[in-house]
C-alpha positions as CSV (number, residue, x, y, z in Angstrom):
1,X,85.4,105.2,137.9
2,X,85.6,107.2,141.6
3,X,89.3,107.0,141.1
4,X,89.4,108.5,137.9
5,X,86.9,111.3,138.6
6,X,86.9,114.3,140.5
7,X,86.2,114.0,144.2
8,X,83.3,115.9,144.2
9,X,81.5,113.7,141.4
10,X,78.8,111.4,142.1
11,X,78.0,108.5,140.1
12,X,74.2,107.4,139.3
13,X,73.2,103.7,139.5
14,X,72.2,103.9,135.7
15,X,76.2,105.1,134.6
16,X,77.4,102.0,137.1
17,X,74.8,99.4,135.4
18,X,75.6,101.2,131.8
19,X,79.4,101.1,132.5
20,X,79.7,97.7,133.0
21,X,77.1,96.5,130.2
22,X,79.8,98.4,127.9
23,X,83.0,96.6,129.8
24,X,81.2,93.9,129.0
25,X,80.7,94.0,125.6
26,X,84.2,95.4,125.4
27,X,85.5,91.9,126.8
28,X,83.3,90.1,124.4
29,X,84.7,91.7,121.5
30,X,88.2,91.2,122.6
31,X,87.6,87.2,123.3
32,X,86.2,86.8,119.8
33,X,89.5,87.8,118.6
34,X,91.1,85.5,120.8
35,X,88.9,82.9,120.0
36,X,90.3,83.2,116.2
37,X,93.6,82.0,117.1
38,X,93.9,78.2,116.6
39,X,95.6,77.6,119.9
40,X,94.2,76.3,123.5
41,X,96.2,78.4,125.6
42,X,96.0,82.5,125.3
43,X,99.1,83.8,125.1
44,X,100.2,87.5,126.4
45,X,100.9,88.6,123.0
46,X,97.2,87.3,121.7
47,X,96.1,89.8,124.5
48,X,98.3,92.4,123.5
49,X,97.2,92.1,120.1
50,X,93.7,91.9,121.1
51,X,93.5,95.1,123.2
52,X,95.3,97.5,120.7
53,X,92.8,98.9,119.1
54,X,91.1,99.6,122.9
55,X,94.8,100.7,124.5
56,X,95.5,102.8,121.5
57,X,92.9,104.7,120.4
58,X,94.3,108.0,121.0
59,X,97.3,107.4,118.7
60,X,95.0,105.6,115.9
61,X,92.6,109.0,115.9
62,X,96.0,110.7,115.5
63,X,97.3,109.0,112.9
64,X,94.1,108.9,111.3
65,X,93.6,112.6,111.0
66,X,97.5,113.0,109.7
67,X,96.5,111.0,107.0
68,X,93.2,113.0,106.5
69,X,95.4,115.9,106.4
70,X,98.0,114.5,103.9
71,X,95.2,113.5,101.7
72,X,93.2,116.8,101.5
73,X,97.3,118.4,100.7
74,X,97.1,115.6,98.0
75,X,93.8,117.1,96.8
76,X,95.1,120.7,96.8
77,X,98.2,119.9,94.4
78,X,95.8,117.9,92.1
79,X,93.3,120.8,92.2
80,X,95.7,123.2,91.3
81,X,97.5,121.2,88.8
82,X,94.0,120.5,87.0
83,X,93.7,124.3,86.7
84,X,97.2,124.4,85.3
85,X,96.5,122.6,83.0
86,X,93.2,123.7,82.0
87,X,94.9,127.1,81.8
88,X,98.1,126.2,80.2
89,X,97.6,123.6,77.7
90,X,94.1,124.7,75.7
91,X,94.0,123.4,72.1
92,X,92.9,126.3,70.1
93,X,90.6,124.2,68.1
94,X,88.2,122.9,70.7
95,X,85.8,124.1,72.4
96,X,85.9,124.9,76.0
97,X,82.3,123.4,76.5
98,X,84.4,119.7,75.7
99,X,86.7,119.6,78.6
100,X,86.9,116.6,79.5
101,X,87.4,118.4,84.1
């Protein structure tokens, strides 16, 4: 942690003991995933598989809110097609109160 922080930053015992409880759990996670291969011997690419979701969570939080974005666009166009065709394609004979948006 002192080598990714600021110089001037001190660490409590409590972030240290809290730190390493979530390492830990971290590691846990990551060898129950290995443990789901069927083989004796972990391979690099069972790690590298393993760690992804740890090594690549910026990425995944950016794909995540382009798809977000893509799906509210998605919502737009069908928002705005609805009210086309609320607007454009009335039947004279029924009543509004019957739509079925």
């Amino acid at each position: 942690m002192k080598k990714n922080l600021d110089k001037d930053k001190m660490i409590r015992e409590r972030v240290k003991v809290e730190m390493n409880k979530f390492l830990g759990e971290v590691l846990e996670r990551v060898c129950e995933q290995l443990n789901d291969y069927p083989y004796t011997t972990i391979e690099y690419e069972m790690l590298k598989e393993s760690i992804y979701p740890y090594t690549n969570i910026k990425r995944i939080n950016e794909e995540k809110l382009r798809i977000l974005k893509h799906l509210e666009a998605i919502k737009a166009d069908c928002d705005a097609l609805t009210m086309d065709v609320k607007k454009s394609l009335k039947l004279k004979d029924v009543d509004e109160s019957d739509e079925i948006f």
